[in-house]
Phi, psi and omega in degrees: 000121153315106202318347175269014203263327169315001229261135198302171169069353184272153175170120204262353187273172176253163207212147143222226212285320178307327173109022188247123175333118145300125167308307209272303161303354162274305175298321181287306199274341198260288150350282208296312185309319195293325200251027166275320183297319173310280141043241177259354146325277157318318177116357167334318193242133151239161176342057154144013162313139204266149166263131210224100180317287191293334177291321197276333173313307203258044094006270166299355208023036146280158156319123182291332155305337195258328178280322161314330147291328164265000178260334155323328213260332161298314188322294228283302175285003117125007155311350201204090171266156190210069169305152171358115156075010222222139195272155189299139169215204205259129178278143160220141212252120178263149185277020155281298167333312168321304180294316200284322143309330154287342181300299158288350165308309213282313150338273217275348167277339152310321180285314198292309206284329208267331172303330194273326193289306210282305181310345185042060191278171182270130188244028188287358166271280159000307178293324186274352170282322168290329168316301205275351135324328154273007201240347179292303191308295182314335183269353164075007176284044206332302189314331140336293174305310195280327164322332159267328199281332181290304155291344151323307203274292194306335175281329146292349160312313201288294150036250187312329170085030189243112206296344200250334149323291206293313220289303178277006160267347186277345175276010171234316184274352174282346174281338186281303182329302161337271147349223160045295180305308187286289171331321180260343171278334200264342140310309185078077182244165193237174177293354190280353181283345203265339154319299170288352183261358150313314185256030151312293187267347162293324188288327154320273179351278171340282164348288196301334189302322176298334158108345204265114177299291184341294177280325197293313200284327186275331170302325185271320162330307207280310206275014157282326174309325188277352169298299159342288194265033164240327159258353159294324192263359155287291191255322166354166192306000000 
């Protein structure tokens, strides 16, 4: 199972008519998706590689319907983009693309933090999002990491309860991650670029904590930009 699969509004189980999880079709499509992921992970598939449904059925000796099925469930974790009419491939991320996603991250996370303050919600999920993000770091796991650094953000996103805030920030940051994921195994990086962004994201924490809508909005802006140039200058194209 993928560190991506908790990610809030997604679902990944197979159904059948009644509409009750198929097992054997849940399990099978879940089975291919690991290991298609596995995969593009490795560099097997690479970055804007096109995916080709009958080669990999028989690969796998599957159905090609069920390699269709498991490549939904990457579209949904963001390893696989697929447009109109257009066979499936390997997401790969330009670093203008790149840029252009943190500009609006940086928006709309900005708006969560200004949301979370004027509502005056409770952040003690935030705070426990930073625990297991310093202790992911410590252990020195990337995939780990970016899997707490990924669930952070979505939980202030999630935060404020305003669905269309969640929707659209979650189309940017589950492709970026993803990236990222590809981009730092393919390096062979450690925990270590993600050091100093801890204390990034404490300063989030903080922000929102001080009580201030403004500053907490204008605080997620600046160190989202510095997130930026801390993966242009590590991993980035």
């Amino acid at each position: 199972m993928s560190t991506y699969s908790n990610i809030p509004g997604t679902s990944q189980n197979g159904t059948t008519a009644e509409g009750n999880a198929s097992p054997s079709t849940g399990l099978l499509k879940e089975s291919l998706a690991a290991q298609l992921r596995e995969a593009i992970l490795s560099g097997k598939l690479a970055p804007g590689e096109k995916i080709i449904e009958r080669r990999w059925a028989r690969e796998f000796g599957a159905a090609q319907v069920s390699v269709r099925e498991a490549l939904n469930i990457l579209i949904t974790e963001g390893f696989v983009t697929k447009g109109h009419g257009r066979s499936a491939r390997v997401l790969r991320l330009t670093d203008p693309a790149i840029i252009h996603t943190y500009q609006v991250r940086g928006a709309l996370e900005g708006l969560a933090a200004r949301l979370i303050v004027e509502q005056e919600l409770a952040i003690a999920d935030l705070e426990t999002a930073m625990v297991e993000l310093r202790r992911a770091v410590e252990t020195n796991e990337v995939r780990g990491v970016i899997d707490r650094v990924q669930r952070f953000h979505v939980c202030m996103l999630a935060k404020p309860g305003n669905p269309f805030l969640l929707e659209n920030g979650l189309r940017l940051i589950v492709p970026l991650y993803a990236f990222t994921l590809m981009r730092a195994l393919a390096k062979g990086l450690d925990a270590s670029p993600w050091v100093p962004q801890v204390a990034n994201h404490q300063r989030i924490v903080d922000a929102i904590r001080m009580g201030n809508p403004q500053i907490a909005e204008q605080v997620v802006i600046h160190v989202t930009n510095r997130f930026m140039e801390r993966y242009l200058d590590v991993w980035g194209n």
